[in-house]
Each structure stands twice: as structure tokens, then as C-alpha cells.
Chimera marker file (.cmm) of the C-alpha trace (Angstrom):
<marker_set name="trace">
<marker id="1" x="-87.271" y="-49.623" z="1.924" r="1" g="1" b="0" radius="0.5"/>
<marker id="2" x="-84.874" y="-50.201" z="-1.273" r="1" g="1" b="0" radius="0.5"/>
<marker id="3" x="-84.108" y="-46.593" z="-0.562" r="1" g="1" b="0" radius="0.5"/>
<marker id="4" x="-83.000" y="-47.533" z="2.521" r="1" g="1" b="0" radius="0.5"/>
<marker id="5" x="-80.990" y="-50.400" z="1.440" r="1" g="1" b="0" radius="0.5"/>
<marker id="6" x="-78.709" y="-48.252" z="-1.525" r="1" g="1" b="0" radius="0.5"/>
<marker id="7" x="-78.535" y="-44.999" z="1.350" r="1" g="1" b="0" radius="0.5"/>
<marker id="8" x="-77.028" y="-48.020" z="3.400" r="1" g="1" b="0" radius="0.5"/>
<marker id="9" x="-74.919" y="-49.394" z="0.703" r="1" g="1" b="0" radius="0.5"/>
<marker id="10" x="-73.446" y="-45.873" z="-0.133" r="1" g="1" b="0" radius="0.5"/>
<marker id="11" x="-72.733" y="-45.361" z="3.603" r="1" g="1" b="0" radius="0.5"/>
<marker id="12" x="-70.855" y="-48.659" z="3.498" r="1" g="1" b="0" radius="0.5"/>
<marker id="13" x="-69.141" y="-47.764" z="0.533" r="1" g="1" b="0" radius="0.5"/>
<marker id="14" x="-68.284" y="-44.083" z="1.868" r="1" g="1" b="0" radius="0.5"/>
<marker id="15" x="-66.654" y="-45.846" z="5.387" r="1" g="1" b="0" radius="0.5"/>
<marker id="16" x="-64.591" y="-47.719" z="3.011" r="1" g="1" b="0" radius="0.5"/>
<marker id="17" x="-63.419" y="-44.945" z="1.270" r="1" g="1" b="0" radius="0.5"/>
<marker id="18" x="-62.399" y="-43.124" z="4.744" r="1" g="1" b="0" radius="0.5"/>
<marker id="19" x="-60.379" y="-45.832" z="6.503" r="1" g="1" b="0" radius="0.5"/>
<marker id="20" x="-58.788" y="-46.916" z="2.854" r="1" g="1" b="0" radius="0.5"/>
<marker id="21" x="-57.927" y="-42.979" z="2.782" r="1" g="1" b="0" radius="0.5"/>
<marker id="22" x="-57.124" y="-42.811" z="6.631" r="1" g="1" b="0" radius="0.5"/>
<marker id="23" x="-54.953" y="-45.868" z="5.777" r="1" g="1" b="0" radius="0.5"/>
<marker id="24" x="-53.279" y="-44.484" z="3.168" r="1" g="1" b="0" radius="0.5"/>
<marker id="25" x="-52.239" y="-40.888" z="5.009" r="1" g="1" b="0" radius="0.5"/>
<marker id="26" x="-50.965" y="-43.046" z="8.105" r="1" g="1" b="0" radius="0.5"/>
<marker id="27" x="-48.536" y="-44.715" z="5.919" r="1" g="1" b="0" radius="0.5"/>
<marker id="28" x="-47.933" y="-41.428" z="3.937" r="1" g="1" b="0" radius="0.5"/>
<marker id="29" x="-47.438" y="-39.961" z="7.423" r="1" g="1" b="0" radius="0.5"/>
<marker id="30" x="-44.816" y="-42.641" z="8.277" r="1" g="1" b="0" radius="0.5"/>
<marker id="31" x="-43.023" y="-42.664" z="4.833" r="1" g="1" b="0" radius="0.5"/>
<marker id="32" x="-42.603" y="-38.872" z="5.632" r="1" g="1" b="0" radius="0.5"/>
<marker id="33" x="-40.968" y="-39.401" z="9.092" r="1" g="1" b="0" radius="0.5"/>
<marker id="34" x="-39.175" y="-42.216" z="7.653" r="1" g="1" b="0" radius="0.5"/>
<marker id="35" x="-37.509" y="-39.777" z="5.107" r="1" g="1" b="0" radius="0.5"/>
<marker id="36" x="-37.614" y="-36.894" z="7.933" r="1" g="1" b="0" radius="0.5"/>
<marker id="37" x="-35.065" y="-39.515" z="10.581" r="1" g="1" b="0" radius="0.5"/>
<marker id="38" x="-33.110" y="-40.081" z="6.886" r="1" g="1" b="0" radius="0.5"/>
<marker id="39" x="-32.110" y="-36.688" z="5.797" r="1" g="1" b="0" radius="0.5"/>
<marker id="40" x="-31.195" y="-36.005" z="9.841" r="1" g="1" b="0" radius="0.5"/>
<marker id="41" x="-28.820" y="-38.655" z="9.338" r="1" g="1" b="0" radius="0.5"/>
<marker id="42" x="-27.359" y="-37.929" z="6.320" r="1" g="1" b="0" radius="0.5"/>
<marker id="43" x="-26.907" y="-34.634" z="7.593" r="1" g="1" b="0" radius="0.5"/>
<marker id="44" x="-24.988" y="-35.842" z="10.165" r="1" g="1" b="0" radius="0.5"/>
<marker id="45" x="-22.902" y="-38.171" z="8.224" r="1" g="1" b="0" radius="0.5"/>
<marker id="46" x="-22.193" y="-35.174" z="5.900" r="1" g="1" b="0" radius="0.5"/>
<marker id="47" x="-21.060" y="-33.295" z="8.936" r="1" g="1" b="0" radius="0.5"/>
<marker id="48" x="-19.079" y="-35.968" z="10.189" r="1" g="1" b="0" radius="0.5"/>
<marker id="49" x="-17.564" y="-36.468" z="6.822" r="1" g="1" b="0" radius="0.5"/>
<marker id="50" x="-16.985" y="-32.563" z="6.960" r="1" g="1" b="0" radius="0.5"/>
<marker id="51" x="-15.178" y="-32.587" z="10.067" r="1" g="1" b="0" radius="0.5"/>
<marker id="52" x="-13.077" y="-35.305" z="9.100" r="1" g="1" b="0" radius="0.5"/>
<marker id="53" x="-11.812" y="-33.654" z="5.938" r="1" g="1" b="0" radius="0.5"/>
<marker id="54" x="-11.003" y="-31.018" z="8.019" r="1" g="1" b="0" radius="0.5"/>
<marker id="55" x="-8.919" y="-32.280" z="10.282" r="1" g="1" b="0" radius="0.5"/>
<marker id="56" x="-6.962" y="-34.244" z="7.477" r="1" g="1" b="0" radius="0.5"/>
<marker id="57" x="-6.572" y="-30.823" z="6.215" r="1" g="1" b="0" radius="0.5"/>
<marker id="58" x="-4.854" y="-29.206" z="9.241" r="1" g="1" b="0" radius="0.5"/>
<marker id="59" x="-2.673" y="-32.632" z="9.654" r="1" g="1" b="0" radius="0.5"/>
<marker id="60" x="-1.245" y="-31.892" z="6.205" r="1" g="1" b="0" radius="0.5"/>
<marker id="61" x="-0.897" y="-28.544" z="6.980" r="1" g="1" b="0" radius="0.5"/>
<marker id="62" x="0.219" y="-28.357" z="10.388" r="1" g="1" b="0" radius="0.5"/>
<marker id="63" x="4.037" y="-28.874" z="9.082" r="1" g="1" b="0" radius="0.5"/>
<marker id="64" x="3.466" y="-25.500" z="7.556" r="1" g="1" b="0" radius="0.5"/>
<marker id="65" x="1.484" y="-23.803" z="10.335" r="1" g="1" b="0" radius="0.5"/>
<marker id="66" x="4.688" y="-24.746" z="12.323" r="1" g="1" b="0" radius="0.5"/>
<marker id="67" x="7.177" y="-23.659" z="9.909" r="1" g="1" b="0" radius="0.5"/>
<marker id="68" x="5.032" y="-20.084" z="9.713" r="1" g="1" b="0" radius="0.5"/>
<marker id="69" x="5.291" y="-20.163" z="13.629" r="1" g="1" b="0" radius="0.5"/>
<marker id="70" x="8.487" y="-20.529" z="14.088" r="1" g="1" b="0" radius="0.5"/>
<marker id="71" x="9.667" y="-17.244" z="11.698" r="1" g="1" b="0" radius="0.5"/>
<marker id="72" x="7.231" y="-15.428" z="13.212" r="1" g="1" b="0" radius="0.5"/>
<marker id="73" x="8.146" y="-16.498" z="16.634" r="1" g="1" b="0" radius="0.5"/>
<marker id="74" x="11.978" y="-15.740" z="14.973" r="1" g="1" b="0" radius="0.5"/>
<marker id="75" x="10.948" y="-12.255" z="13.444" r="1" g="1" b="0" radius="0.5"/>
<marker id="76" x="9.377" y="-11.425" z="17.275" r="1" g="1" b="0" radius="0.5"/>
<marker id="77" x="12.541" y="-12.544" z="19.057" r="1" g="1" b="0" radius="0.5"/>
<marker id="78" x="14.973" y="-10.308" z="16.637" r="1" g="1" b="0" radius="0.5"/>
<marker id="79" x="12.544" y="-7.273" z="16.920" r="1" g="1" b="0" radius="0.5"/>
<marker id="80" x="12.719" y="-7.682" z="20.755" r="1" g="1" b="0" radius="0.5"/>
<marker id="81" x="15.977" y="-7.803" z="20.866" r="1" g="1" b="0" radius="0.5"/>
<marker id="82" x="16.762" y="-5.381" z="18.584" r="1" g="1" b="0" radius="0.5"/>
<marker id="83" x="14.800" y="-2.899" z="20.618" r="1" g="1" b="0" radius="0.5"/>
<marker id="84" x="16.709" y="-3.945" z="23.660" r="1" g="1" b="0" radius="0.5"/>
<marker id="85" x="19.603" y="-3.385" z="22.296" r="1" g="1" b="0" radius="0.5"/>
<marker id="86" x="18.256" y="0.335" z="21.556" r="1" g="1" b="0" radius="0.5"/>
<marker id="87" x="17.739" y="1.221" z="25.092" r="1" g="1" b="0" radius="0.5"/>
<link id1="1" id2="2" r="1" g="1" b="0" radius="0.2"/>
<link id1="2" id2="3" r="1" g="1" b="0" radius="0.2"/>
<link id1="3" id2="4" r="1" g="1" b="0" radius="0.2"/>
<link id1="4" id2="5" r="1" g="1" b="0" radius="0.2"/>
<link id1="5" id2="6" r="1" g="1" b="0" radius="0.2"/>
<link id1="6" id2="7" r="1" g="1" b="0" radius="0.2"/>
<link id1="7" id2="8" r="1" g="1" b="0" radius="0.2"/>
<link id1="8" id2="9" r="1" g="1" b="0" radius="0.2"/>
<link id1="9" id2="10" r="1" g="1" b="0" radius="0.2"/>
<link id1="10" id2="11" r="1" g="1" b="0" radius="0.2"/>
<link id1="11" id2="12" r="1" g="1" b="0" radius="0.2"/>
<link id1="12" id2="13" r="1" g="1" b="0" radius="0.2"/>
<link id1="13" id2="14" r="1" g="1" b="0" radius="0.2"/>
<link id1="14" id2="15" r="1" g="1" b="0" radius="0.2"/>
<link id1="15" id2="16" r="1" g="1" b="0" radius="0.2"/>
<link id1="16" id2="17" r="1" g="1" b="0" radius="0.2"/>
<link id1="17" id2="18" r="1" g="1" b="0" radius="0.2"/>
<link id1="18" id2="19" r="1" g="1" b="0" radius="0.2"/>
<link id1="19" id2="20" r="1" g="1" b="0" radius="0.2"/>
<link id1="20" id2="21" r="1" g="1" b="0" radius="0.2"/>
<link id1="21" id2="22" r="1" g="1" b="0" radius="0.2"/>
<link id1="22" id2="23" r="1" g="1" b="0" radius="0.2"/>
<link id1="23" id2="24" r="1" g="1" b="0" radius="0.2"/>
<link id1="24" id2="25" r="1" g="1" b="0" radius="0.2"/>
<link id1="25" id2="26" r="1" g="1" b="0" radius="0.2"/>
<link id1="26" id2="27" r="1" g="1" b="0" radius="0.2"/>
<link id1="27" id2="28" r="1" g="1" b="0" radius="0.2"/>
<link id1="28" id2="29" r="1" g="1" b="0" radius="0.2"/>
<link id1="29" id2="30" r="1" g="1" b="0" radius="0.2"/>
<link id1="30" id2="31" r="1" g="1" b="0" radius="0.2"/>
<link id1="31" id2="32" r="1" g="1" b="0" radius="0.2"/>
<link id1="32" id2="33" r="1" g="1" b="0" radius="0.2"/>
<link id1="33" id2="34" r="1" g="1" b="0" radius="0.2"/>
<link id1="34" id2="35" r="1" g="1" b="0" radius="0.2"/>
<link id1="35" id2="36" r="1" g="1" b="0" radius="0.2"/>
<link id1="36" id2="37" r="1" g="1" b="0" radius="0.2"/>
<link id1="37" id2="38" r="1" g="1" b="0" radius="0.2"/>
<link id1="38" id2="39" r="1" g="1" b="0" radius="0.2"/>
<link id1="39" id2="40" r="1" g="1" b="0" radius="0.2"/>
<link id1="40" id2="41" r="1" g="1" b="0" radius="0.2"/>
<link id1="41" id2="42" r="1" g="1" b="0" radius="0.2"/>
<link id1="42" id2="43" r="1" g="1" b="0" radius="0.2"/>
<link id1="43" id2="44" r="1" g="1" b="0" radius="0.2"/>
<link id1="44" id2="45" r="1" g="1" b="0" radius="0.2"/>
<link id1="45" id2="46" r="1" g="1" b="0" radius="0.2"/>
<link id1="46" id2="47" r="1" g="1" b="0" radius="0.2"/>
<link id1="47" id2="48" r="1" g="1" b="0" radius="0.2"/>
<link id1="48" id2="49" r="1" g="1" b="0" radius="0.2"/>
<link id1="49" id2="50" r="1" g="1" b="0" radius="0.2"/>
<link id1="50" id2="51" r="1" g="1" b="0" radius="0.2"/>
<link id1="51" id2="52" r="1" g="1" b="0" radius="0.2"/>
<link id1="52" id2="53" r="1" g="1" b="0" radius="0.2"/>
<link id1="53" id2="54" r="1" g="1" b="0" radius="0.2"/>
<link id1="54" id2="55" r="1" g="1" b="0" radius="0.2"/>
<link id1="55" id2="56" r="1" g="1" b="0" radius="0.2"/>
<link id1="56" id2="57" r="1" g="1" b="0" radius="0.2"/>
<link id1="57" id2="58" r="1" g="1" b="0" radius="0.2"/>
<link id1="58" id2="59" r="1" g="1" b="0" radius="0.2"/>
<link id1="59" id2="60" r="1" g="1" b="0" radius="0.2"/>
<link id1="60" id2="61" r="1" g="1" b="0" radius="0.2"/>
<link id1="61" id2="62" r="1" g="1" b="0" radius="0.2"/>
<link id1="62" id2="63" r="1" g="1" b="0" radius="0.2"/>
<link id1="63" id2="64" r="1" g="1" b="0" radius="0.2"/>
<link id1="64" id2="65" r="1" g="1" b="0" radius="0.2"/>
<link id1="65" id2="66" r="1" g="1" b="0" radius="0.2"/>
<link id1="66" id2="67" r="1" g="1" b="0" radius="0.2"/>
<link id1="67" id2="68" r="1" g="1" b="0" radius="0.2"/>
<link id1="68" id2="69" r="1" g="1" b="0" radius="0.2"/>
<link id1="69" id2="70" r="1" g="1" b="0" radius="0.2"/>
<link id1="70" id2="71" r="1" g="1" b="0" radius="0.2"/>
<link id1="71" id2="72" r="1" g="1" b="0" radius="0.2"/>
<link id1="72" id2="73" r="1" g="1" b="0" radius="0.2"/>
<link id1="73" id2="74" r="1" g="1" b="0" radius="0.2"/>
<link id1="74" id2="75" r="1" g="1" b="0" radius="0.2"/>
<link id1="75" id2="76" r="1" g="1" b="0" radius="0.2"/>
<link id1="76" id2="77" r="1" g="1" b="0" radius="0.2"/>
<link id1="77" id2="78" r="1" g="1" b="0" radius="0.2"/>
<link id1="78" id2="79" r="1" g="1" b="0" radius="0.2"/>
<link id1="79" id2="80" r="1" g="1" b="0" radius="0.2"/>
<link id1="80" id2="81" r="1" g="1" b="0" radius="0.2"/>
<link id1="81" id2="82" r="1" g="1" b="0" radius="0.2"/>
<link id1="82" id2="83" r="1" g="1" b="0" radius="0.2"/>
<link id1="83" id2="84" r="1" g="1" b="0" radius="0.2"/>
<link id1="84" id2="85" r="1" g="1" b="0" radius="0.2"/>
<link id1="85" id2="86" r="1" g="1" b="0" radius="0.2"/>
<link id1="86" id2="87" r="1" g="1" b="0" radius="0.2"/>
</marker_set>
């Protein structure tokens, strides 16, 4: 029977292993979904961030944009009429 007892013992001591491994890959598991949901966010933040810095851009630029507009809209009107004036 003391084989029986140590087989029984090393059983016990196997089981242990398991769930403390089991254990320990559940919280791995979680610690890797934890990070998962965190680098989605930052992500987003980054794109937010992103489009934000964008925008600031075009505000600063839009003075030019209309400046640009306006001589082209200019240049268009003179050519038009210039052809008119050729008919």
C-alpha cells in the first residue's frame, strides 16, 4: 500500500501543478486582453490626436486656401471674359 500512498501523493502534487498553471494562463489570458482594450485605445487617442492636428492645420491655412481661391476664381473670371470679348 505505501505505493499507493506516494502514486496518491504525486497525483495530488500533479493537480496542484495544473490549477496553479491553469491559474496562471487565466491571468496571463486577462493581462493580454487588458493590454489588447489598451493599445485599441491608444490607437484611438492617437487618431483623435491626428485629426485634431489636422484640422488646426487647415484653420491656419484656410486664410491661404482663400487667398489661392480667390486669384484663381480672378484668373477664371478674366479668361471668361476675355474670351467673350473675342466672340
Amino acid at each position: 500500500m505505501e505505493w499507493k500512498t506516494k502514486f496518491d501523493e504525486r497525483i495530488a502534487i500533479l493537480e496542484a501543478k495544473i490549477r496553479k498553471l491553469k491559474r496562471e494562463s487565466d491571468d496571463a489570458t486577462e493581462k493580454g486582453t487588458a493590454l489588447t482594450n489598451n493599445i485599441g485605445h491608444t490607437i484611438k487617442e492617437i487618431a483623435k490626436l491626428q485629426a485634431e492636428a489636422e484640422v488646426n492645420e487647415l484653420i491656419h491655412k484656410l486664410p491661404i486656401l482663400t487667398s489661392c481661391f480667390a486669384l484663381c476664381y480672378r484668373n477664371f473670371v478674366t479668361i471668361l471674359n476675355f474670351r467673350l470679348t473675342c466672340l
